[in-house]
C-alpha positions in Angstrom: -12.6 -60.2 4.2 -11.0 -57.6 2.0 -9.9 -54.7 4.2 -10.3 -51.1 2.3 -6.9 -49.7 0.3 -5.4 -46.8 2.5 -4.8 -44.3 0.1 -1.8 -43.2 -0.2 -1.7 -39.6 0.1 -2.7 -40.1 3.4 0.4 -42.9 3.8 3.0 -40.1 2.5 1.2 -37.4 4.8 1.4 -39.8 8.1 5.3 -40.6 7.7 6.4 -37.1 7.5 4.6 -36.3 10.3 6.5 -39.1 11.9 9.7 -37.7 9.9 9.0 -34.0 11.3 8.4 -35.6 15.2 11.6 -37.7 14.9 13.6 -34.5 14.0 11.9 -32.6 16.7 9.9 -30.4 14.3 6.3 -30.0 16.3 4.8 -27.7 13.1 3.9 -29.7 10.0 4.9 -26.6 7.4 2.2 -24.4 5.9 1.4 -24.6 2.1 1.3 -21.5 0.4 4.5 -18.7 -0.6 7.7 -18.6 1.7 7.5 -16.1 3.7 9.1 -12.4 2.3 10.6 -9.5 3.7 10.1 -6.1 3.0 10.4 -2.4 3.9 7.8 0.3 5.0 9.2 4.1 5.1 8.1 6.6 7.1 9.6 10.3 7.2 9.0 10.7 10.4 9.5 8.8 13.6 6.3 6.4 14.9 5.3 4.4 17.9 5.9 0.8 15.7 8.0 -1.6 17.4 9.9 -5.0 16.7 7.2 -7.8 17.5 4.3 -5.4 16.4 1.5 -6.9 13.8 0.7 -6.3 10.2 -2.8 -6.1 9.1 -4.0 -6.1 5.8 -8.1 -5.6 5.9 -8.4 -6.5 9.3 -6.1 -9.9 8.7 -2.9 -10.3 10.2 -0.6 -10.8 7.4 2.8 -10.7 9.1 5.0 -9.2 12.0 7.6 -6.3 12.3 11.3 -7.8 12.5 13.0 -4.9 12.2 13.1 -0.4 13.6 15.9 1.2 12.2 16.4 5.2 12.2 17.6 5.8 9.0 16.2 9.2 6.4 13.3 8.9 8.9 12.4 5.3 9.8 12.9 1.9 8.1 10.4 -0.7 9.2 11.1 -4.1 8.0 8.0 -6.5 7.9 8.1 -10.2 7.5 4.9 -11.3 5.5 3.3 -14.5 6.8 3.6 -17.5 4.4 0.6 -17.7 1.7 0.5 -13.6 2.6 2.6 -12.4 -0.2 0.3 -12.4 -3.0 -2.5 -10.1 -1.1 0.2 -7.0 -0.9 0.5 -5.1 -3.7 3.1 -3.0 -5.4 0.2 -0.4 -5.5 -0.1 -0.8 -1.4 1.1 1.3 1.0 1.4 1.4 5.1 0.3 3.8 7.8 0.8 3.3 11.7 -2.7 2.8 13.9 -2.1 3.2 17.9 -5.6 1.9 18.9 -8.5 -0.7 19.0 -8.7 -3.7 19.7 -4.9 -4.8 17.9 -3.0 -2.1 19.9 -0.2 -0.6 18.0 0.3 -2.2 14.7 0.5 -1.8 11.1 -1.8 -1.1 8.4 -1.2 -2.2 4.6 -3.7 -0.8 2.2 -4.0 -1.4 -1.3 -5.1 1.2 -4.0 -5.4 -1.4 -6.8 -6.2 -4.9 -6.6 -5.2 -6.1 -9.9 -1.8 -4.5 -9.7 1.3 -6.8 -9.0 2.2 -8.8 -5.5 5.1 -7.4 -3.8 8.1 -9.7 -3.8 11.0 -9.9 -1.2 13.1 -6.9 -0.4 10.3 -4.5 -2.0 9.8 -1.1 -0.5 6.3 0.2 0.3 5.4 4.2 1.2 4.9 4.6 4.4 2.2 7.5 5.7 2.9 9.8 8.5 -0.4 10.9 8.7 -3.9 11.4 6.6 -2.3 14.2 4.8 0.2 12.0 3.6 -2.8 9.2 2.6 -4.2 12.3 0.5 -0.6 12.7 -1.1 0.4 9.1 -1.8 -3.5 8.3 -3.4 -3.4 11.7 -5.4 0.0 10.8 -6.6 -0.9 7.0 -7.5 -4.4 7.7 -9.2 -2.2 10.8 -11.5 0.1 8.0 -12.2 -2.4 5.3 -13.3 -4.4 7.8 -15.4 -0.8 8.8 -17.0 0.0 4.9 -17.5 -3.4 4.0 -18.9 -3.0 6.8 -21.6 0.9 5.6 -22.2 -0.5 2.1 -23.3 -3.2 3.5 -25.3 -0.7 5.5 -27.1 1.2 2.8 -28.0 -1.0 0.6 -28.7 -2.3 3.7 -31.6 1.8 3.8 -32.3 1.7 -0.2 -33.6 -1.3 0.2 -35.1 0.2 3.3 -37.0 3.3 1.6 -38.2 1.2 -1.5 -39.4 -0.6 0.8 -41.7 1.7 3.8 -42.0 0.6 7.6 -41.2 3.7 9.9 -40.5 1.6 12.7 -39.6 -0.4 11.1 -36.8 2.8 8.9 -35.6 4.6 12.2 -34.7 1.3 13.5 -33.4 1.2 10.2 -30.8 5.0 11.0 -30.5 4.9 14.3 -29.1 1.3 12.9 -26.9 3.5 10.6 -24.9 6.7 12.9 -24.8 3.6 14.9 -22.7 2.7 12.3 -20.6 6.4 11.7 -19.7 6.7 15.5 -18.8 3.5 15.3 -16.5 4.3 12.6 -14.6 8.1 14.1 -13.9 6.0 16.8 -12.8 4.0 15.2 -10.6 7.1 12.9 -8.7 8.6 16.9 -8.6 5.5 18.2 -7.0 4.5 15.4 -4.6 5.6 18.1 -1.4 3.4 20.6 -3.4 0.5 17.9 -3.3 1.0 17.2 0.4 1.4 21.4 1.5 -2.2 21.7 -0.5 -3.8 18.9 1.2 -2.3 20.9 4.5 -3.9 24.1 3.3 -7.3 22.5 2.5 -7.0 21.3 6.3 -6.3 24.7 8.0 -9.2 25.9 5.8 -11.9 23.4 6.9 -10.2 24.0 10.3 -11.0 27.7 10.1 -14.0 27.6 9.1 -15.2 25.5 11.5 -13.9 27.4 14.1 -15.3 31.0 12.9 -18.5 28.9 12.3 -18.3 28.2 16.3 -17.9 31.7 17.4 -20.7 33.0 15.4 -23.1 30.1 16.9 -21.7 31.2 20.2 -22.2 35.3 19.6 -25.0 34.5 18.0 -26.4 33.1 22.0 -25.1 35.8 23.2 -26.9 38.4 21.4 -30.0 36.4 21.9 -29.4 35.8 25.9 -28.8 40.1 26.3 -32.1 41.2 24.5 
């Protein structure tokens, strides 16, 4: 009787597990990216702690290894092996104190099809939803200015393929523009966040003068 070939991916996978067990290694290593660290900051000071989790659409994605108090907080984050490539340079990272995770940290992504993250990487970090409302304003202003870039030079090597002075100084002077915008954009990102403030205080006050009518409003109708 002819017994069945073992195959012999399966012979290579038993003997290092045996290798691992002889050398006292109980975890058989996880396929996938290292592991990477980077670096969240925050302006102001937060409830994060070393040990805390990092979520990424409700997926733990890595642990907090590191608190440091410096030009507001540093928060390193080690990212879980096979993690890496679902953070984004286009992410960022706000601090959530409840639910069912406790304290922990949130990465969100504004664009999916931008670049992973790689060690050593810094992400924004938001101190609250004002500073969401900034860090999206700013990102989306940036994209639209980095979509029309490319689209003006692409129009810039089509120009010099076929020649047309007057139109390449026209495209010229478009993305001298868009270079000009966007430093005014990184200039204004504190004017961003004190308007998202004011447009706050607004709703707030209108809510609460639409309150006191409701409630003088009762009491005209409770005295007649």
């Amino acid at each position: 009787m002819t017994l069945p070939r073992t195959p012999r991916a399966f012979l290579l996978l038993v003997l290092a597990s045996t290798l691992l067990a002889a050398m006292g290694c109980d975890k058989i290593p996880m396929l996938g990216d290292p592991p990477i660290t980077l670096t969240v900051h925050f302006e102001e000071p937060n409830a994060l702690a070393v040990g805390n989790k990092a979520l990424q659409g409700g997926a733990e994605v890595g642990e907090i290894t590191a608190v440091r108090p410096e030009n507001g907080v540093e928060v390193d984050v080690e990212l879980a092996t096979g993690t890496a490539a679902t953070v984004k340079t286009s992410s960022f990272a706000r601090v959530v104190e409840s639910g069912a995770q406790g304290t922990h940290l949130e990465i969100i992504t504004l664009d999916e099809k931008s670049a992973p993250v790689k060690g050593g990487e810094r992400l924004e970090g938001a101190d609250g939803k004002l500073d969401e409302v900034a860090i999206r304003t700013k990102y989306m202003a940036n994209a639209s200015i980095e979509a029309a870039a490319e689209g003006l030079e692409k129009a810039s090597k089509a120009i010099e393929t076929h020649g047309n002075a007057t139109l390449g100084a026209a495209v010229e002077a478009a993305a001298k523009g868009l270079d000009k915008a966007k430093e005014v954009i990184e200039a204004n990102e504190e004017t961003i966040k004190a308007a998202a403030e004011a447009a706050r205080l607004g709703v707030t006050a209108t809510q609460k003068a639409l309150e006191n009518a409701g409630k003088q409003l009762q009491e005209d109708l409770q005295n007649r």
